[in-house]
C-alpha positions as CSV (number, residue, x, y, z in Angstrom):
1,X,0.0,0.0,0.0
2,X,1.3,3.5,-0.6
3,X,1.5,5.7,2.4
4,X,-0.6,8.1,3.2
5,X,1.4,10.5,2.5
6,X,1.9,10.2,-0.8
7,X,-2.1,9.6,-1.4
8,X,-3.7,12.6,-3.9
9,X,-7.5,11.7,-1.5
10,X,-9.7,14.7,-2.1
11,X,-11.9,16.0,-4.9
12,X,-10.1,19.1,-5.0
13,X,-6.8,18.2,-5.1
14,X,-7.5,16.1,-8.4
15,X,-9.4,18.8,-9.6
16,X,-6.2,21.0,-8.8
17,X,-4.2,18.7,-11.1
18,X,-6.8,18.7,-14.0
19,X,-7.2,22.7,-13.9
20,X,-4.6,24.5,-16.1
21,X,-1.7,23.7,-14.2
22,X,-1.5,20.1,-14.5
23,X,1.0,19.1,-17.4
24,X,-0.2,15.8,-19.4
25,X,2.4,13.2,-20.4
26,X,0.6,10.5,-23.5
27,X,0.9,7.0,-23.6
28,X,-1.3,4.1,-25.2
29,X,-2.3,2.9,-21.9
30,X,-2.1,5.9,-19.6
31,X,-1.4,9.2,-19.4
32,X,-0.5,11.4,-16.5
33,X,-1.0,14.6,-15.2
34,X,1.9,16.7,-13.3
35,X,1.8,19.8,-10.7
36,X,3.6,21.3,-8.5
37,X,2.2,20.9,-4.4
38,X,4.3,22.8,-2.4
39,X,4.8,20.1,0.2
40,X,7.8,18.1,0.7
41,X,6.7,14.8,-0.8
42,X,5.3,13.9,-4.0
43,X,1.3,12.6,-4.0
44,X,0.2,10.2,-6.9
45,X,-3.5,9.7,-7.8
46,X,-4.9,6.9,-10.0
47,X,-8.3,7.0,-12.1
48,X,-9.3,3.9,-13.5
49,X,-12.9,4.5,-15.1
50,X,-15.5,2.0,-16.5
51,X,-13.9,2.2,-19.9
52,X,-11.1,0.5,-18.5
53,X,-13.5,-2.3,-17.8
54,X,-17.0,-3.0,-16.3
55,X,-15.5,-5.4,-13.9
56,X,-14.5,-3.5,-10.5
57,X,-12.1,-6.5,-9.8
58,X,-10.1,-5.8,-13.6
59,X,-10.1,-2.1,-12.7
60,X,-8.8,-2.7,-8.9
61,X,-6.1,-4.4,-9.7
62,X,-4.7,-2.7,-12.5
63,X,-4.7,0.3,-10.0
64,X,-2.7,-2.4,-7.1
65,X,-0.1,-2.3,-9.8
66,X,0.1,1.1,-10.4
67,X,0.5,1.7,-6.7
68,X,3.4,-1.3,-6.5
69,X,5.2,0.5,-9.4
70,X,5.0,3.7,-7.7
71,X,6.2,2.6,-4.1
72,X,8.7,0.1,-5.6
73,X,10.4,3.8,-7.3
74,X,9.2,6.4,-4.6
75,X,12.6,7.2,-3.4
76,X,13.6,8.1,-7.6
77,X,10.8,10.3,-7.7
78,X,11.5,14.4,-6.9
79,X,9.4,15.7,-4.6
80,X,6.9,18.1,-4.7
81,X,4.3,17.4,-6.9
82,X,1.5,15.9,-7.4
83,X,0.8,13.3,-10.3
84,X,-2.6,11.5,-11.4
85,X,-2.4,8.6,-13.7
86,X,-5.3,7.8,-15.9
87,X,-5.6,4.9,-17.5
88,X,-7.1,3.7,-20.7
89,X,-8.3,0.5,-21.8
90,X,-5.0,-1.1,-22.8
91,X,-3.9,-1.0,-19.4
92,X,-5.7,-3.8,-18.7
93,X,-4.2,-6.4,-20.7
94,X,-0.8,-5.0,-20.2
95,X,1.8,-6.4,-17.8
96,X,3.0,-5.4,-14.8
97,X,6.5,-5.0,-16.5
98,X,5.3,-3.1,-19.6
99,X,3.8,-1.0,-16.9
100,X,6.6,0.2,-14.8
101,X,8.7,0.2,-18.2
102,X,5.8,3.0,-19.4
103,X,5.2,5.0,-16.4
104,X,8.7,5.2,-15.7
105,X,9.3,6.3,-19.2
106,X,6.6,8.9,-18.7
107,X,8.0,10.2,-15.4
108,X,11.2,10.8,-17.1
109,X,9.3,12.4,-19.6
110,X,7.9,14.9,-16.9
111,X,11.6,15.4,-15.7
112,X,10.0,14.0,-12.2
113,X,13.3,11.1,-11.9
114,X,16.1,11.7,-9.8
């Protein structure tokens, strides 16, 4: 489980994200969004709608991955902002290597690796 710490949990702090000042980063199966939280850790967010799939336990664990990717990398993250990953529908047939492969490609992307 990621800490809470490093949870996005509110409304308004995703919306913060998705206003103007959240950066997006593409790929096939996600994309993320990036902005700067003032705090002194780094919060990550995950939306994983009923596109994804209508099955809550498809949709749950692609987001368990997600979260083991992130907590598995948390200390090569910068810290400071606040990232939501949204997935699309290929997520869910992609593996858990392809995965971390992509969102690490897309954090380096954001310049958010150390």
């Amino acid at each position: 489980m990621l800490a809470q710490l490093n949870r996005i949990r509110k409304t308004r702090e995703y919306e913060k994200v998705f206003a103007k000042t959240g950066k997006p980063f593409f790929a096939p199966e996600f994309f993320i969004k990036v902005c700067p939280n003032n705090l002194i850790q780094s919060r990550f967010g995950f939306v994983v709608g009923e596109k994804v799939s209508k099955d809550a336990v498809v949709r749950n664990r692609v987001k368990r991955r997600l979260r083991a990717i992130v907590r598995k990398h948390l200390a090569d993250i910068r810290k400071g902002f606040d990232v939501v990953v949204v997935t699309r529908k290929p997520s869910s047939i992609t593996t858990s290597k392809d995965l971390e492969r992509i969102l690490g490609d897309l954090l380096a992307k954001a310049n958010l690796l150390i």
